[in-house]
LONU-979231 format. One record per residue (C-alpha): residue number from 1; residue in three letters; chain; z, x, y. Coordinates in Angstrom, 3 decimals. Example, Ala and Ser with C-alpha at 12.3 -4.5 7.8 and 13.67 -1.06 7.14 Angstrom:
! residues 2
num, residu, chaine, z, x, y
1, ALA, A, 7.800, 12.300, -4.500
2, SER, A, 7.140, 13.670, -1.060
END
This chain:
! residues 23
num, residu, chaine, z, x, y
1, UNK, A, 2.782, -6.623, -17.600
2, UNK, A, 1.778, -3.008, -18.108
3, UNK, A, -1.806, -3.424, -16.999
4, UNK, A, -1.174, -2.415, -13.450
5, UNK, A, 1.596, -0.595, -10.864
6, UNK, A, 4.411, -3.089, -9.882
7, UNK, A, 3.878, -4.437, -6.146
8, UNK, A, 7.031, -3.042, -5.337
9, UNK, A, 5.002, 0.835, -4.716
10, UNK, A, 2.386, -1.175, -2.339
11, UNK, A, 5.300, -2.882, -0.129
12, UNK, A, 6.219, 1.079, 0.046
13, UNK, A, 2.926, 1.405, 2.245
14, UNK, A, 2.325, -0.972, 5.655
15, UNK, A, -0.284, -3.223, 5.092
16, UNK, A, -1.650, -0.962, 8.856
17, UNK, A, -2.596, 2.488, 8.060
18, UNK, A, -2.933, 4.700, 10.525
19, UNK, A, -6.110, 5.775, 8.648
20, UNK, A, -7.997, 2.563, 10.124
21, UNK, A, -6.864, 3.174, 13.660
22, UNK, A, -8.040, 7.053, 14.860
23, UNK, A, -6.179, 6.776, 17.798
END
């Protein structure tokens, strides 16, 4: 259970970054 960050800090970040699109 304490292996790894809860999911609930990646649903924080969009699954798009802006860091794969330069535009």
């Amino acid at each position: 259970s304490t292996s790894s960050k809860p999911p609930s800090v990646k649903s924080s970040q969009p699954p798009h970054a802006p860091s794969h699109q330069p535009t």
